[in-house]
Backbone atoms as SQL, in Angstrom:
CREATE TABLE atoms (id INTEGER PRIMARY KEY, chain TEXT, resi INTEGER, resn TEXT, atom TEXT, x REAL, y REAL, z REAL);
INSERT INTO atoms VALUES
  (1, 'A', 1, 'UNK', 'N', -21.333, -58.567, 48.668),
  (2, 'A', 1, 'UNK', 'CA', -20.938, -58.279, 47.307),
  (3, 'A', 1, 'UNK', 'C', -19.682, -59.050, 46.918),
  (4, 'A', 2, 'UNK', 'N', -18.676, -59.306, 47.948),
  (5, 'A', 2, 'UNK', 'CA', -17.564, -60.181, 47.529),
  (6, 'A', 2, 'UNK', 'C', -18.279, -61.813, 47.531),
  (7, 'A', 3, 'UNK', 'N', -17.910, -62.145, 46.372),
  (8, 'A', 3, 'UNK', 'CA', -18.455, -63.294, 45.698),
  (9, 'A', 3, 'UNK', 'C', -17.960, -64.872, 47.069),
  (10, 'A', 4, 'UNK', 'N', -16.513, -64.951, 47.351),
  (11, 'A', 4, 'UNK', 'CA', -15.497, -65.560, 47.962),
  (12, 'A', 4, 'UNK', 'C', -16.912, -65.748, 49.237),
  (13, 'A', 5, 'UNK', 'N', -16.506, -64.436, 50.113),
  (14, 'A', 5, 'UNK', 'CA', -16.818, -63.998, 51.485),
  (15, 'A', 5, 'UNK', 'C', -18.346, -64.613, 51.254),
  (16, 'A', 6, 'UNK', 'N', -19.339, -64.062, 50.152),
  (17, 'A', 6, 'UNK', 'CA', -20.558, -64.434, 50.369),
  (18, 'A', 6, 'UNK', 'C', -20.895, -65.869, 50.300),
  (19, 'A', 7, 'UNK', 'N', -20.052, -66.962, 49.560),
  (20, 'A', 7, 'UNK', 'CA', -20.145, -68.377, 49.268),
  (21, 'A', 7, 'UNK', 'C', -19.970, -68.680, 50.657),
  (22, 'A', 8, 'UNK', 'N', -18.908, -68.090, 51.379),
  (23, 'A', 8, 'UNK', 'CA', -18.846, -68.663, 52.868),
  (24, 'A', 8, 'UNK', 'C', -19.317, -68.723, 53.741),
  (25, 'A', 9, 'UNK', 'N', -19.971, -67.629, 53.641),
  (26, 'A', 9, 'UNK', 'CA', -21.046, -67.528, 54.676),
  (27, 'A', 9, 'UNK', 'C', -22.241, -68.141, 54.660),
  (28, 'A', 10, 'UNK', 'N', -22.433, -67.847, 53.133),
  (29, 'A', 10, 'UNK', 'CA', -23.714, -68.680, 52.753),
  (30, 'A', 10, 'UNK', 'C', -23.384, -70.397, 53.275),
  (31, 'A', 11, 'UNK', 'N', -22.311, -70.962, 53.018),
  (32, 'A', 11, 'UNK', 'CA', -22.031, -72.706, 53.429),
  (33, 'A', 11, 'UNK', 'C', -21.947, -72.859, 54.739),
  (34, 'A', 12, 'UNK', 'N', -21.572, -71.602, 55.465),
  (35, 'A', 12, 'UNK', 'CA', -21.788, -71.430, 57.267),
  (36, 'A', 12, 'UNK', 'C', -23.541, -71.706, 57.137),
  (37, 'A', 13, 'UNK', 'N', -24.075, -71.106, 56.768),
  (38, 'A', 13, 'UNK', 'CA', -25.593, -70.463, 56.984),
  (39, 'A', 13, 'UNK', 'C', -26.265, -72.021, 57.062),
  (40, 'A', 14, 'UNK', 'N', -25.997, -72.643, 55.838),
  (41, 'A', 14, 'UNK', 'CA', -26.411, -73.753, 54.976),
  (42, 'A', 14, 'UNK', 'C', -26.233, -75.106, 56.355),
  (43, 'A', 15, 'UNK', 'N', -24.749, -74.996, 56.527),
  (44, 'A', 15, 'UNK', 'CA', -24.496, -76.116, 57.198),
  (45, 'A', 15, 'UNK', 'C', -25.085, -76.257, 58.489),
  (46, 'A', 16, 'UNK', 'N', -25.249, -75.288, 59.164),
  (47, 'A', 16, 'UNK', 'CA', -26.025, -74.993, 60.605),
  (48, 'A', 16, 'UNK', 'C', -27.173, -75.132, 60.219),
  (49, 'A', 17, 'UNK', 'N', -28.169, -74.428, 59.879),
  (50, 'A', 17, 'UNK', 'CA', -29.691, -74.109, 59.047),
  (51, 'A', 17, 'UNK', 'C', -30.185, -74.882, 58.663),
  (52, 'A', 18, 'UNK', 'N', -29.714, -75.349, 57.398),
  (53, 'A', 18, 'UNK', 'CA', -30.081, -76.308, 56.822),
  (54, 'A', 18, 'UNK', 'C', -29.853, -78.423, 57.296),
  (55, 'A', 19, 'UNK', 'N', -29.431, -77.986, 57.761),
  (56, 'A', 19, 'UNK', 'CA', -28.321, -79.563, 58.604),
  (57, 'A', 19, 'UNK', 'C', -29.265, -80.748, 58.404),
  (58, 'A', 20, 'UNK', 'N', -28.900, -81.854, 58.024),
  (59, 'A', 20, 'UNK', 'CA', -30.374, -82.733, 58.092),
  (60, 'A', 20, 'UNK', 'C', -31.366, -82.480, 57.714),
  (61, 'A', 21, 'UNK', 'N', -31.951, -81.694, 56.703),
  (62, 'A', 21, 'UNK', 'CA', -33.221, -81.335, 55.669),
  (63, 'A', 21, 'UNK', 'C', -33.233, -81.356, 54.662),
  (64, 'A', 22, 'UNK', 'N', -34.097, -81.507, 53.880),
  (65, 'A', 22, 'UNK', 'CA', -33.940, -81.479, 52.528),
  (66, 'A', 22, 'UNK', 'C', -34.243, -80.323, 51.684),
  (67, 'A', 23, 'UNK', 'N', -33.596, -79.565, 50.966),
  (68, 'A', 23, 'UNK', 'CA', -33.193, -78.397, 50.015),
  (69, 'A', 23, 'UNK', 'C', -33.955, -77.773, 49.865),
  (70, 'A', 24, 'UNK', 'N', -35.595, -77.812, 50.134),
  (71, 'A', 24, 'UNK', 'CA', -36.690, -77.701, 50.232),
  (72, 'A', 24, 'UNK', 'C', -36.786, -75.790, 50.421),
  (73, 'A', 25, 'UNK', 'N', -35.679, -75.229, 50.761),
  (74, 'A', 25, 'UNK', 'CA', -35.787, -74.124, 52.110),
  (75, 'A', 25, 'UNK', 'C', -36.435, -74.087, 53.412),
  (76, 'A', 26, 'UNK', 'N', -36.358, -72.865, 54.232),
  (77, 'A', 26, 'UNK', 'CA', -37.308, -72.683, 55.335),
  (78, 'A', 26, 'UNK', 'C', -38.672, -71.584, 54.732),
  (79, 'A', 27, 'UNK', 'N', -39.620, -72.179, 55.631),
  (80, 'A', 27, 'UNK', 'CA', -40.891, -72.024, 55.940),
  (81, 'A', 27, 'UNK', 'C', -40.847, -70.515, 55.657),
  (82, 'A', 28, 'UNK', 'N', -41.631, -69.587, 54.657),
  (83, 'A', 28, 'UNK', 'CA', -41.498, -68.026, 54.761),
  (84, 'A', 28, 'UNK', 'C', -40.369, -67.700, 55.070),
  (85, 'A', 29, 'UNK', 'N', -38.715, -68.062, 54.798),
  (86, 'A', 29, 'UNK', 'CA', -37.846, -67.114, 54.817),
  (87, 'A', 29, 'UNK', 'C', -36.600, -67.929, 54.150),
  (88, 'A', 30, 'UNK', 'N', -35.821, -67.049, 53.450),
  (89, 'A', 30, 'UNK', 'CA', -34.876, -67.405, 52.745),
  (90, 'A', 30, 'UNK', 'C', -33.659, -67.136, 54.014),
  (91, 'A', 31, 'UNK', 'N', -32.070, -67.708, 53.714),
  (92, 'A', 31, 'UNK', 'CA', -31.181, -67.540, 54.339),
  (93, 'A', 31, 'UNK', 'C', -30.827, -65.977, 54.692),
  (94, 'A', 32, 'UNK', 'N', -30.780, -65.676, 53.837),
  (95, 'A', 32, 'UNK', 'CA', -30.499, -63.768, 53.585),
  (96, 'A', 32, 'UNK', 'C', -31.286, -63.086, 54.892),
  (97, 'A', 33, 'UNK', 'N', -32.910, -63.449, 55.110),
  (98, 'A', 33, 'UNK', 'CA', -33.760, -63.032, 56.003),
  (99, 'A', 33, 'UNK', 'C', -33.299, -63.499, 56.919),
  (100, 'A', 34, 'UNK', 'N', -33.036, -64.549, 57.105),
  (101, 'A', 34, 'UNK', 'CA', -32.631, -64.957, 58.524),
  (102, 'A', 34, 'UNK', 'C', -31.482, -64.448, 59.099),
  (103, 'A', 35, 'UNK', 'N', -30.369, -64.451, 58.015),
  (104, 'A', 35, 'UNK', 'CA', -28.736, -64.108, 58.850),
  (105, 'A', 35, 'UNK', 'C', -29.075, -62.281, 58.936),
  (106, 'A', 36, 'UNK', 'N', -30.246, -61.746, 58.427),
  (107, 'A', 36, 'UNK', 'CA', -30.331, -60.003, 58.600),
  (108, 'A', 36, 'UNK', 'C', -31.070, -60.455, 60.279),
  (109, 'A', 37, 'UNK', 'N', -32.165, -60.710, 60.011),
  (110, 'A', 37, 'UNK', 'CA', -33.105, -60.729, 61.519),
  (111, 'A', 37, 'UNK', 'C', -32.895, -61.397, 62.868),
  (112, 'A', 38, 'UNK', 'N', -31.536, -62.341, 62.233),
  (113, 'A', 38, 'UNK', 'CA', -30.356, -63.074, 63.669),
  (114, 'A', 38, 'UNK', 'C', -29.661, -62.021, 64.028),
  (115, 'A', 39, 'UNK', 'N', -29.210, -61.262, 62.953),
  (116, 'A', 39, 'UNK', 'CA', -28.053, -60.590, 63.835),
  (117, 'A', 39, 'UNK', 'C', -29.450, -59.004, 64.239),
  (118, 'A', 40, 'UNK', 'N', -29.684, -58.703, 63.599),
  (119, 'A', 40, 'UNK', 'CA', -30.854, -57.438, 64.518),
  (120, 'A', 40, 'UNK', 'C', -31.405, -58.162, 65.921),
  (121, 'A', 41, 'UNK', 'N', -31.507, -59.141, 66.043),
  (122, 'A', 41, 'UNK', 'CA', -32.034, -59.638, 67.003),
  (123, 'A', 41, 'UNK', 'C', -31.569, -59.862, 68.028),
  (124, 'A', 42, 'UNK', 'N', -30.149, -60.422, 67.599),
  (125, 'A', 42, 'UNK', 'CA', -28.623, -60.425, 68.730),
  (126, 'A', 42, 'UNK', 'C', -27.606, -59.392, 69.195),
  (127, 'A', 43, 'UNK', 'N', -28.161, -58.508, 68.418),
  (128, 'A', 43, 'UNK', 'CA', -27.198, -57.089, 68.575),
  (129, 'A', 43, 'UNK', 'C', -28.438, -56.018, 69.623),
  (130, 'A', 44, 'UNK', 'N', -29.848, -56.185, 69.403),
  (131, 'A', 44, 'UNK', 'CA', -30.577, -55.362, 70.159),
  (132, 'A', 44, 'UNK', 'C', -31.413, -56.422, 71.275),
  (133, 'A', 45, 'UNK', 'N', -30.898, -57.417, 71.532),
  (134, 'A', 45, 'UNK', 'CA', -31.618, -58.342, 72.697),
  (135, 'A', 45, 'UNK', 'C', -32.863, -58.125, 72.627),
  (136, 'A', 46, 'UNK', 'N', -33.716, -58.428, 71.047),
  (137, 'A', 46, 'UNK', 'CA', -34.917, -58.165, 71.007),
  (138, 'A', 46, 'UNK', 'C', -36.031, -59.047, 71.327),
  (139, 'A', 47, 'UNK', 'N', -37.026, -58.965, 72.364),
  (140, 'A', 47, 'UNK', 'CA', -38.133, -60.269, 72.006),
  (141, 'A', 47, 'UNK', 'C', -38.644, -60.593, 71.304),
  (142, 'A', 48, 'UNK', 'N', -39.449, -61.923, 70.780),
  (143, 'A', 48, 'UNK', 'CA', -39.923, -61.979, 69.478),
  (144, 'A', 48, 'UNK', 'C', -41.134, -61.185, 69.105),
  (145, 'A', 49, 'UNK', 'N', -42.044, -60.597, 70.218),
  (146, 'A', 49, 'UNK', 'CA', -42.632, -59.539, 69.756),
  (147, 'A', 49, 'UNK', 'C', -41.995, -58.573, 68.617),
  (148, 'A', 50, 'UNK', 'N', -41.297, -58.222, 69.520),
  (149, 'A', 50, 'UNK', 'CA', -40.106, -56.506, 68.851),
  (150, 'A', 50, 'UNK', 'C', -39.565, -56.977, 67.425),
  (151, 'A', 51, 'UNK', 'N', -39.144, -58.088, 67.344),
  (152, 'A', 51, 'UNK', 'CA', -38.695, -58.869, 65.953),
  (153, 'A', 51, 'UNK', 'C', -40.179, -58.923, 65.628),
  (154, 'A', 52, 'UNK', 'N', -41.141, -59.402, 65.531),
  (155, 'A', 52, 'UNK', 'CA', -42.139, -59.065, 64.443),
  (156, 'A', 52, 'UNK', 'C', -42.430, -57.742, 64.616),
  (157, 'A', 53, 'UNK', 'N', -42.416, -56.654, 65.042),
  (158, 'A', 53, 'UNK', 'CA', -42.577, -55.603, 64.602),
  (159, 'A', 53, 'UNK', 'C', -41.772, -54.811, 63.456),
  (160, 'A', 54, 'UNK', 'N', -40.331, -54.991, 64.191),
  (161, 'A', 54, 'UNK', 'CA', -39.219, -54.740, 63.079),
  (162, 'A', 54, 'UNK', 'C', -39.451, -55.430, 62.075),
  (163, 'A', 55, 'UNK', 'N', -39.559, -57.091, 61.471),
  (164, 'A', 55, 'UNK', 'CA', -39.731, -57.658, 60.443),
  (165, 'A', 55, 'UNK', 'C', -40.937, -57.016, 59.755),
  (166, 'A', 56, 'UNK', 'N', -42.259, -56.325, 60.537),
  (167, 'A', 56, 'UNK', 'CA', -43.017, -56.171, 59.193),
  (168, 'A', 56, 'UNK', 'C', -43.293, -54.688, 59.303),
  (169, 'A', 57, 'UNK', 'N', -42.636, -53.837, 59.816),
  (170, 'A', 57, 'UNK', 'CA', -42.900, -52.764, 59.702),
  (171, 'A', 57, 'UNK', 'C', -41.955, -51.472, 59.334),
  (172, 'A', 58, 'UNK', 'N', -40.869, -51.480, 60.197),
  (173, 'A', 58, 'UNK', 'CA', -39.927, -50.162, 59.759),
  (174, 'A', 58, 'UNK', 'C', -39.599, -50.415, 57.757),
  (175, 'A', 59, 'UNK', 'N', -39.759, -49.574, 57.263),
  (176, 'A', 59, 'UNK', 'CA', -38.852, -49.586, 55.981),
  (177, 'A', 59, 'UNK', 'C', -37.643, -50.023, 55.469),
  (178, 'A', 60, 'UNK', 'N', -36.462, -49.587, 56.577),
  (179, 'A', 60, 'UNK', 'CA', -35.495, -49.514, 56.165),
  (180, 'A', 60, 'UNK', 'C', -35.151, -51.361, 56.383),
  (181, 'A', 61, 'UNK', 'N', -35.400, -51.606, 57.526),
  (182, 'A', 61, 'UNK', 'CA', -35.216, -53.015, 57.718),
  (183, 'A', 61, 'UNK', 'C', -36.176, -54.236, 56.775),
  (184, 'A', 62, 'UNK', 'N', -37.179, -54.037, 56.662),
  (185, 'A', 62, 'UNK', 'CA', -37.902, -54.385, 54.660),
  (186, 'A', 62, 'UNK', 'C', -37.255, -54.431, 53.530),
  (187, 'A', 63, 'UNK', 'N', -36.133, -53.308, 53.835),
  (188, 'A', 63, 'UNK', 'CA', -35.196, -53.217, 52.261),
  (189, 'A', 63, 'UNK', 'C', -34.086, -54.034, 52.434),
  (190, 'A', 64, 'UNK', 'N', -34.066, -53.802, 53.997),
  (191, 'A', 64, 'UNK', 'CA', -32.390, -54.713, 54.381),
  (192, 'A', 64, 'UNK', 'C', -33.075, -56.512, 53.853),
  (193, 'A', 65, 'UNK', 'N', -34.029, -56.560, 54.113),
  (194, 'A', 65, 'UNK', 'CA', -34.550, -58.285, 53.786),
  (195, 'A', 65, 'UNK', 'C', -34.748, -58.640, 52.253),
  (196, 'A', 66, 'UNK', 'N', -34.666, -56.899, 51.578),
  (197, 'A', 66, 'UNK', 'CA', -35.289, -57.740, 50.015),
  (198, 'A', 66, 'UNK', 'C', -36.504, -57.825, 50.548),
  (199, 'A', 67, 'UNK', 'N', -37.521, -57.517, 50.777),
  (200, 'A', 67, 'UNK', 'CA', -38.887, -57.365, 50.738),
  (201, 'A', 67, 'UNK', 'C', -39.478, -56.295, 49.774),
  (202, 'A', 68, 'UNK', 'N', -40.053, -56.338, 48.235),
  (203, 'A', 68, 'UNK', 'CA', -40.442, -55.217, 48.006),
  (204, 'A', 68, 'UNK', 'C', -41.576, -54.551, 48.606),
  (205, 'A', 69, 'UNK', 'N', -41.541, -53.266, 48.310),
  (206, 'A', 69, 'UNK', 'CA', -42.929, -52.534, 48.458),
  (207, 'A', 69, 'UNK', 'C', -43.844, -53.125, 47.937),
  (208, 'A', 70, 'UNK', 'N', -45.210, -53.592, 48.706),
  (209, 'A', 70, 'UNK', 'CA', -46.474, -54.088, 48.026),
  (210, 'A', 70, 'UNK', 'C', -47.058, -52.817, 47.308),
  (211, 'A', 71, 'UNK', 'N', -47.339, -53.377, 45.774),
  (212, 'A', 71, 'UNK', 'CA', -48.035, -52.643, 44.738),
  (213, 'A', 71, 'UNK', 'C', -49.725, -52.109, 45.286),
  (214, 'A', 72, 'UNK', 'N', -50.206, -51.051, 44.911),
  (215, 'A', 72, 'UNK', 'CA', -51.268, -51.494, 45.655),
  (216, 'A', 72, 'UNK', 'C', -52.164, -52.395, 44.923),
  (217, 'A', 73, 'UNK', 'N', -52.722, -52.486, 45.900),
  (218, 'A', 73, 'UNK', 'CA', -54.177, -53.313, 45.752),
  (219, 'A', 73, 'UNK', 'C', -54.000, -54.793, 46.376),
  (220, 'A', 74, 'UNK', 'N', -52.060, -55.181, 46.514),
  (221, 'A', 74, 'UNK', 'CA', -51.560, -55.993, 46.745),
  (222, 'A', 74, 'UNK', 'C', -50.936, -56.114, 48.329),
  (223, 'A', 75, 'UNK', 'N', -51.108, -57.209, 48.932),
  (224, 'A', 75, 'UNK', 'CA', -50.700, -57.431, 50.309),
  (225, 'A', 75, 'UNK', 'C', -49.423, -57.742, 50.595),
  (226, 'A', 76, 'UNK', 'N', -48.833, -57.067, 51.117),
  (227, 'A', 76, 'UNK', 'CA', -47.044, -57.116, 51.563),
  (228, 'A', 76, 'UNK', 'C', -46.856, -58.341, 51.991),
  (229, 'A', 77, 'UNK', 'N', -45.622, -58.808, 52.278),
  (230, 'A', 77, 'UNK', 'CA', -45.339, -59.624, 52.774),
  (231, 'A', 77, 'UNK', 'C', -44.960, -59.750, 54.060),
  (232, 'A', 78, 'UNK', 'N', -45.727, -60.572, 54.858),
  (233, 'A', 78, 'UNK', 'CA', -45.755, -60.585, 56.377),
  (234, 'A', 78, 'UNK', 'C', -45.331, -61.826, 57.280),
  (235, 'A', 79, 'UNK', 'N', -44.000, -61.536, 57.946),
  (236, 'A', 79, 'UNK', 'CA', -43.784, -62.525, 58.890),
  (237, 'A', 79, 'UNK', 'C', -44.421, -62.679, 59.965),
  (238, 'A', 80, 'UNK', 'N', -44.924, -63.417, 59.927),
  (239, 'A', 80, 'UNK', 'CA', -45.296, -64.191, 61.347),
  (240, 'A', 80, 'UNK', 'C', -44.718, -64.395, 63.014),
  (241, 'A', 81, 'UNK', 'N', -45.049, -64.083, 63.420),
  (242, 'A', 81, 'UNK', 'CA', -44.682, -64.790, 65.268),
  (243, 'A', 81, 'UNK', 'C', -43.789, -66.003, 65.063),
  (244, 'A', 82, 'UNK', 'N', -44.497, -67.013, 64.873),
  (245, 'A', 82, 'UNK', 'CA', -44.018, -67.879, 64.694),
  (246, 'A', 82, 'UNK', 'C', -42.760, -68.774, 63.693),
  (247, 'A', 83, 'UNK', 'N', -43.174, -68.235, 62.307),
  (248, 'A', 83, 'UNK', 'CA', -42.206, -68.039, 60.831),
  (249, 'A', 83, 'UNK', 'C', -40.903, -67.423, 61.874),
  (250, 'A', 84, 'UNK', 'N', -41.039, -66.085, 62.455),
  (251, 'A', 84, 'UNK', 'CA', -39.554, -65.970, 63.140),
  (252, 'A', 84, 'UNK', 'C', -39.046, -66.536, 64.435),
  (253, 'A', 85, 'UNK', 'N', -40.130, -67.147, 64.692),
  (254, 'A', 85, 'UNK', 'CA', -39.137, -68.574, 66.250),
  (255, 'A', 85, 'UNK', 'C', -38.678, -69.948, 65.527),
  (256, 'A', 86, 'UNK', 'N', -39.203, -70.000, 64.492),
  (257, 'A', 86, 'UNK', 'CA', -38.646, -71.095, 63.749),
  (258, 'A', 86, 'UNK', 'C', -37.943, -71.235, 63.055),
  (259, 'A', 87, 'UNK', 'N', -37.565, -69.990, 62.466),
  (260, 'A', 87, 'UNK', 'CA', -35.884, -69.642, 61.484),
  (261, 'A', 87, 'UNK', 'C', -35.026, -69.086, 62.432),
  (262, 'A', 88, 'UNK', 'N', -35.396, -67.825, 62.746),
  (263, 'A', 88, 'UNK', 'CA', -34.616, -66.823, 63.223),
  (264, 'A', 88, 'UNK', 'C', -33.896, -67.605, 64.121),
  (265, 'A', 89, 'UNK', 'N', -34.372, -68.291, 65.467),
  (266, 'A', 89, 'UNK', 'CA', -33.756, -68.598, 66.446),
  (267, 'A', 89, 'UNK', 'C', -32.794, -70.320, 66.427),
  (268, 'A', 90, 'UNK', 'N', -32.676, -70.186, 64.867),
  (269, 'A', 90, 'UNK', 'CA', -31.466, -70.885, 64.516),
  (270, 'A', 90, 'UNK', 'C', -30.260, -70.215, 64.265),
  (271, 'A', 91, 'UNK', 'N', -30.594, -69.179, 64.078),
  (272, 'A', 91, 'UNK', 'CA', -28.881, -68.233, 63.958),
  (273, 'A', 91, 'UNK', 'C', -28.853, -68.091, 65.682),
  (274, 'A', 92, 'UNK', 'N', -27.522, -68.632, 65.901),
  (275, 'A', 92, 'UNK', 'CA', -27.180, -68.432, 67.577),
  (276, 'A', 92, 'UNK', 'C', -25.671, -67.319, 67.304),
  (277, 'A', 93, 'UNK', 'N', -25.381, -67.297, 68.855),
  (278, 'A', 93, 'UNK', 'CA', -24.330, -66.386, 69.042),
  (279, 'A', 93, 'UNK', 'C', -23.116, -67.033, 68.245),
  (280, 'A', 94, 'UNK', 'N', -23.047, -68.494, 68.307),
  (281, 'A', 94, 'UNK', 'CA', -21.970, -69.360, 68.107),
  (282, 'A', 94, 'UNK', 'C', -21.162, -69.288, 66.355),
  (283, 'A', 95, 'UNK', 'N', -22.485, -69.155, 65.685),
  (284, 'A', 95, 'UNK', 'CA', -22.940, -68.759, 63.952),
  (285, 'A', 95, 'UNK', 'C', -22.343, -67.434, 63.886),
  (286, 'A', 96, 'UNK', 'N', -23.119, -66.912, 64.038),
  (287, 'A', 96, 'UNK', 'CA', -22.782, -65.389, 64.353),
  (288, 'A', 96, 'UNK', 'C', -21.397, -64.593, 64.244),
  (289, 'A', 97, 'UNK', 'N', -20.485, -65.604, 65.560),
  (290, 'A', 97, 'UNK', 'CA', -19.080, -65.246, 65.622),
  (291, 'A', 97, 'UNK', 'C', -18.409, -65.628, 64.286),
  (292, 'A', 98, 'UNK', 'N', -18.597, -66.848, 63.782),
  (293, 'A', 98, 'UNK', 'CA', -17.892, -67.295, 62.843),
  (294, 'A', 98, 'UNK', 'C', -18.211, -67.043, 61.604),
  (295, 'A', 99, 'UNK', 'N', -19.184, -66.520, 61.326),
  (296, 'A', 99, 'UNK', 'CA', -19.469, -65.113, 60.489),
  (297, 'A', 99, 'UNK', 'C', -18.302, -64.128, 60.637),
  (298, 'A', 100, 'UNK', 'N', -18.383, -63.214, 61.645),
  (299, 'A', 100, 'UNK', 'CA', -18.195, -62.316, 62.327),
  (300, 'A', 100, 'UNK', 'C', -16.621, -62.547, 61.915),
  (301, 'A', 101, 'UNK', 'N', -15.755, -63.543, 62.203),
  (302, 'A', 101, 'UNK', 'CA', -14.380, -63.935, 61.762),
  (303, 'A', 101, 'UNK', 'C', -13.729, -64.064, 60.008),
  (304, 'A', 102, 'UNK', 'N', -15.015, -64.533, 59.525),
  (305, 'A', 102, 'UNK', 'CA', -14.906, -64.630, 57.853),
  (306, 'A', 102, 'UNK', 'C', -14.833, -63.519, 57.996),
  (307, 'A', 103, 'UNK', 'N', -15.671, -62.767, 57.928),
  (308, 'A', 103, 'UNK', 'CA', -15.582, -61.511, 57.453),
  (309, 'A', 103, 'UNK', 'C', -14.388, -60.302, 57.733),
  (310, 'A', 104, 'UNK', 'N', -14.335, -60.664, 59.153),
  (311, 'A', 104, 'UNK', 'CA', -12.563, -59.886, 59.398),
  (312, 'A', 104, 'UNK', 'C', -11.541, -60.262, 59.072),
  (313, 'A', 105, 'UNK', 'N', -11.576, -61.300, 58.341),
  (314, 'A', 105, 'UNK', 'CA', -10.268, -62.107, 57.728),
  (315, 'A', 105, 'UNK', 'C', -10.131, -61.736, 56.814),
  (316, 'A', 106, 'UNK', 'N', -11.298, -61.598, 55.937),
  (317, 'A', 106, 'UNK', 'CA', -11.625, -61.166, 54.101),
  (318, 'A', 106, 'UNK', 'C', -11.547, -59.635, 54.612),
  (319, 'A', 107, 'UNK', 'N', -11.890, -58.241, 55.295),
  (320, 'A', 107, 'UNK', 'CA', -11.087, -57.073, 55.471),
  (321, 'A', 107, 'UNK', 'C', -9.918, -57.015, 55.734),
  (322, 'A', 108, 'UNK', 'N', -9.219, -57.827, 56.743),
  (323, 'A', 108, 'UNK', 'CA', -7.945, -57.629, 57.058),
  (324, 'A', 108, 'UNK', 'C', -7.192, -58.350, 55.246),
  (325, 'A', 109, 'UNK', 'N', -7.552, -58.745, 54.700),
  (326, 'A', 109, 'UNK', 'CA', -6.891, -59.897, 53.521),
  (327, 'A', 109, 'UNK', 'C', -7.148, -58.695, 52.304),
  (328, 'A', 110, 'UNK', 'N', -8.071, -57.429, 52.637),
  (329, 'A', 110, 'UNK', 'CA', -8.527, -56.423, 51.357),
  (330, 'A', 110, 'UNK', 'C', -7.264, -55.408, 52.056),
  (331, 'A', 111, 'UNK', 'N', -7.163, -55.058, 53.298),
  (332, 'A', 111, 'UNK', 'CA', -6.392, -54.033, 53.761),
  (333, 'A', 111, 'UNK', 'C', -4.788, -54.273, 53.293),
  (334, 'A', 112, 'UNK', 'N', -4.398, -55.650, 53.351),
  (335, 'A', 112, 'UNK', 'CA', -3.225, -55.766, 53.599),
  (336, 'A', 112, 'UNK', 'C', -2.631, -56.122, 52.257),
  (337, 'A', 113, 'UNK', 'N', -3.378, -56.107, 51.074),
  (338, 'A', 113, 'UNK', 'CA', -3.469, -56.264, 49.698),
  (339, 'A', 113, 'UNK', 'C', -2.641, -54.386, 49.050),
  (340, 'A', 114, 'UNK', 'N', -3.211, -53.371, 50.096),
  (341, 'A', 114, 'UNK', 'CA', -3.057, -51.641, 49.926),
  (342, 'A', 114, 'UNK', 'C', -2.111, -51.364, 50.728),
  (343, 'A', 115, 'UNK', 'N', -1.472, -52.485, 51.281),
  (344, 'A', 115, 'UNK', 'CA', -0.018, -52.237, 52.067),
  (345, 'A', 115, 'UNK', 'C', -0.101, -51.012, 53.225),
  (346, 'A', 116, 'UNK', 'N', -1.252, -51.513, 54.046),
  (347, 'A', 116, 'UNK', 'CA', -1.645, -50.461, 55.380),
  (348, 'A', 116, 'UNK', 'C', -0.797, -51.492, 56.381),
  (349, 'A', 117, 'UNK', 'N', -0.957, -50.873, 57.446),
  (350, 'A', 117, 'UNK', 'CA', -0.382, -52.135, 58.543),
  (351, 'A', 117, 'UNK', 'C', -1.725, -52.614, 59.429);
């Protein structure tokens, strides 16, 4: 939601991810999907089985992606096996951290704005 924090991450995301391609996006998944299903993936040492299960099934993790509910009559949207060895396992631990640092910089930079220590 912070505009700052999200440009940055997003140009982290971009510069790793995207590196040498053309603007085109990735294959079935936007950046957003990927930096949610890198870090679920790196935080629960999941196989890519278990990541396609989580990607097309629990709810709550559907909403975390921006996936709507399929209307009926209409077919959800479904990642693939493969769609997630070919995005997903571009977010590494290395990404991750430096995420992980923006973001404690931009809390510690909101905290110290309310004169906490």
């Amino acid at each position: 939601m912070h505009p700052t924090l999200k440009t940055e991450i997003f140009s982290l995301l971009e510069a790793r991810i995207l590196a040498g391609k053309q603007a085109t996006g990735r294959t079935g998944m936007n950046l957003w999907q990927i930096l949610v299903l890198g870090v679920v993936r790196l935080g629960l040492e999941a196989d890519w089985d278990r990541m396609e299960d989580l990607a097309n099934h629990p709810l709550l993790v559907r909403q975390m992606l921006g996936v709507p509910a399929a209307p009926w009559g209409e077919e959800a949207k479904r990642f693939g096996h493969q769609t997630l060895r070919d995005n997903v396992a571009l977010l590494d631990d290395e990404l991750l951290q430096q995420i992980n640092a923006a973001v404690g910089a931009a809390g510690r930079e909101v905290f110290a704005k309310r004169g906490g220590a």
